[in-house]
C-alpha positions in Angstrom: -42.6 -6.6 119.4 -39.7 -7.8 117.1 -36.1 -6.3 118.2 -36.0 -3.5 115.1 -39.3 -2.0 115.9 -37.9 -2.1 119.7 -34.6 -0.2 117.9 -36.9 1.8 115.9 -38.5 3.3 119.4 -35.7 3.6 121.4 -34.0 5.9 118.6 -36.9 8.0 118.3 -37.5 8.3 121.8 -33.8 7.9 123.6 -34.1 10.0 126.2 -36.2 7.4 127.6 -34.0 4.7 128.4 -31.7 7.6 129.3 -33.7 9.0 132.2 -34.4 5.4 133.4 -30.9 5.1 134.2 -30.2 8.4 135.3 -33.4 8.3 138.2 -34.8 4.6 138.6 -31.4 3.1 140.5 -31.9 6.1 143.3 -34.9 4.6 144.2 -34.0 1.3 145.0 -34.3 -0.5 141.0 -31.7 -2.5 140.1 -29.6 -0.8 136.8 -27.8 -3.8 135.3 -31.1 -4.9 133.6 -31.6 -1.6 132.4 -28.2 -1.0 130.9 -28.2 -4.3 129.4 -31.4 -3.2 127.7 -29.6 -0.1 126.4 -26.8 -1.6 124.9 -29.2 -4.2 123.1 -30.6 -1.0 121.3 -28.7 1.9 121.4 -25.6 0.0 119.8 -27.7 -1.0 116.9 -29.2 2.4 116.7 -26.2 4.8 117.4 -23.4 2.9 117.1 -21.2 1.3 120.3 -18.9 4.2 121.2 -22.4 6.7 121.1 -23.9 4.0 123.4 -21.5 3.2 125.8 -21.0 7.6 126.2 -24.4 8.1 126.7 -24.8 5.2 129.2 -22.2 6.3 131.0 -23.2 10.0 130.9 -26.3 8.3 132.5 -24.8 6.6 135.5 -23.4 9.7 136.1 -26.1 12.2 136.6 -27.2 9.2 138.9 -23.8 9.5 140.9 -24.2 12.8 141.1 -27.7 13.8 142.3 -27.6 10.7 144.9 -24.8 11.2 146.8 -26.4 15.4 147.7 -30.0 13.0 148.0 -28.0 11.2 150.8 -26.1 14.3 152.5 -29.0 16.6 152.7 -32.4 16.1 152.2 -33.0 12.6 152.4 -30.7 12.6 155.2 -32.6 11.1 158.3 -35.1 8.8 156.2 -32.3 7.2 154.1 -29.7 6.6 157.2 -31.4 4.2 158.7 -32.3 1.9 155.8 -28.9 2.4 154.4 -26.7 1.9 157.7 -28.6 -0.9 158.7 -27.2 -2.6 155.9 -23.3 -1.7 155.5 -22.5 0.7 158.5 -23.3 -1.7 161.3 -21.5 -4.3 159.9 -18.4 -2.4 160.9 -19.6 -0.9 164.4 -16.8 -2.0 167.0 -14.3 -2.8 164.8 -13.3 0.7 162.7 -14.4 4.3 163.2 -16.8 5.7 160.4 -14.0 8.4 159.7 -13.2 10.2 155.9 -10.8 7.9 155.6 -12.7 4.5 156.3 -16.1 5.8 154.8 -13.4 6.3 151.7 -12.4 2.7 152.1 -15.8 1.4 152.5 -17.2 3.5 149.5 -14.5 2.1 147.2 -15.0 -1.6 148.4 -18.8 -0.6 147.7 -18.3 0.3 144.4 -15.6 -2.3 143.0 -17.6 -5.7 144.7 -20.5 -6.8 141.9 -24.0 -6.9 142.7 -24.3 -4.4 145.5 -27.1 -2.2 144.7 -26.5 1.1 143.1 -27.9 3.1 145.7 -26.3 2.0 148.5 -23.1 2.4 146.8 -24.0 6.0 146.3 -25.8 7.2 149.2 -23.3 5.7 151.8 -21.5 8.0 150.7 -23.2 11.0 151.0 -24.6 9.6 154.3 -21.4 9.9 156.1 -20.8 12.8 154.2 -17.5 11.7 152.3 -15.6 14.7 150.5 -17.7 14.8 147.0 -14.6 14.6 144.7 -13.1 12.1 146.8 -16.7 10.3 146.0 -16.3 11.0 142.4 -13.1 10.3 142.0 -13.9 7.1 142.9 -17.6 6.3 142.0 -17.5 7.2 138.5 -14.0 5.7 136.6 -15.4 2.1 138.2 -19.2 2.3 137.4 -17.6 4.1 133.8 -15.9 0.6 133.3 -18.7 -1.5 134.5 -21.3 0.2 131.9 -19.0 0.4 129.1 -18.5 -3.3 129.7 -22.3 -3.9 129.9 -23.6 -1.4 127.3 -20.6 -3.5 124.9 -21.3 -6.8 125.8 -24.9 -6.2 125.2 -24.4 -5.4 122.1 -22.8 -8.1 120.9 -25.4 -10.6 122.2 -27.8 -8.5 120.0 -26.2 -9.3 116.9 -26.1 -13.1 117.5 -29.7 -12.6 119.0 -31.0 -10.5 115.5 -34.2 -11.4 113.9 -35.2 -13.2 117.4 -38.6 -11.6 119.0 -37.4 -9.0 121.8 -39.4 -10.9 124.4 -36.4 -13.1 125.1 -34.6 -9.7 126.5 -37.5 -9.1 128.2 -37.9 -12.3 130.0 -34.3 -12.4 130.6 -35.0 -8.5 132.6 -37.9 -9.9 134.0 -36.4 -13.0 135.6 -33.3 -10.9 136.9 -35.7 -8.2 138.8 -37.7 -11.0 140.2 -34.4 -12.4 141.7 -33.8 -9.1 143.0 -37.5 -9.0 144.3 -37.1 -12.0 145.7 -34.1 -11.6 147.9 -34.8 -8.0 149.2 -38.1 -10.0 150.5 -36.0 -12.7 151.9 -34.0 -10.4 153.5 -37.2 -8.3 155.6 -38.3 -11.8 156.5 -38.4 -11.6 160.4 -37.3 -15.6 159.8 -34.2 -14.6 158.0 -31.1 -15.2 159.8 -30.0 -11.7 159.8 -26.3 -12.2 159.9 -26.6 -14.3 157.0 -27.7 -11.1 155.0 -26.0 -9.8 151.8 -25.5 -6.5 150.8 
C-alpha cells in the first residue's frame, strides 16, 4: 500500500486511528507508535493543527476513562500488576499519601517511555483527587502528542512517494522492543531490581 492510498483511508475512515488511541494504551499497547502513525496521515489529510487537536482530544478521552478504570472497577485486578511496578519501589521510604501519589503521578507522566497506562491508572489506584490528576496528566501528554503528531508529519513529507511499509516496519520493530522487554521483565531469571518502569 503506497502512503496516499494509506492517506486516502485514514480520511475516509478517521475515527479509526482515533479510537486506537483513545482505548488500545488502557490495555497495555504502547501509544507512541500509534500517534506517530497518525501524524504521518492525518497532517497530510487534515492539515497539522486539525491533527495535532484531534490526537490530543484522543489521549484525552484515554486520560479520562482510565484513571475511573483504575479507581473503581478494575480496582483489585489492576493494583497488583500496577503497584508491583511503581508503588513498591517507594515502600519504606515515603507514605503513598495525596500529596506523594501527586508527586509520583507527575514524575510518571513527565519521564519518557513509561507506559501510558501505568501513568494513568496509578493514579486512580491510589485514588488521587481527579483534577489534581488532570491538571497534571493532560497539559504534559498535550505537549508530548502535539510534538509527535508534528514531528511525524514532517518526516512524511521528506518520506513522500516512498511505500508506507517503511512506517510500518518502523511500528513494527518499536512494539517488538516493547514485546520484548515486558517478556524480559516476567523472566523468573530477570534480576528484578534491575527492572524498568
Amino acid at each position: 500500500m503506497e502512503i496516499q492510498e494509506l492517506i486516502d483511508w485514514i480520511a475516509k475512515y478517521p475515527w479509526v486511528l482515533f479510537f486506537a488511541i483513545a482505548i488500545l494504551p488502557g490495555f497495555g499497547l504502547p501509544n507512541c507508535p500509534a500517534l506517530i502513525l497518525f501524524g504521518s496521515t492525518m497532517t497530510a489529510a487534515f492539515g497539522v493543527k486539525n491533527a495535532i487537536l484531534l490526537a490530543i482530544a484522543a489521549v484525552t478521552v484515554n486520560i479520562l476513562w482510565t484513571w475511573w478504570a483504575a479507581a473503581y472497577p478494575f480496582r483489585n485486578f489492576l493494583k497488583k500488576r500496577i503497584d508491583e511496578r511503581v508503588s513498591k519501589r517507594f515502600q519504606g521510604r515515603i507514605e503513598m499519601n495525596e500529596r506523594n501519589v501527586q508527586t509520583i503521578t507527575f514524575l510518571l507522566h513527565i519521564t519518557p517511555g513509561v507506559p501510558l497506562f501505568i501513568q494513568n491508572y496509578f493514579p486512580g489506584l491510589h485514588r488521587l483527587t481527579y483534577w489534581k490528576y488532570l491538571l497534571i496528566a493532560i497539559p504534559i501528554q498535550s505537549f508530548y502528542t502535539a510534538l509527535i503528531v508534528a514531528t511525524s508529519g514532517q518526516i512524511f513529507k521528506v518520506l513522500k512517494g516512498y511505500p508506507v511499509a517503511l512506517l510500518v516496519v518502523g511500528i513494527g520493530i518499536w512494539t517488538g522492543i516493547t514485546l520484548y522487554r515486558r517478556r524480559r521483565r516476567k523472566s523468573p531469571h530477570a534480576c528484578k531490581d534491575s527492572q524498568p518502569y
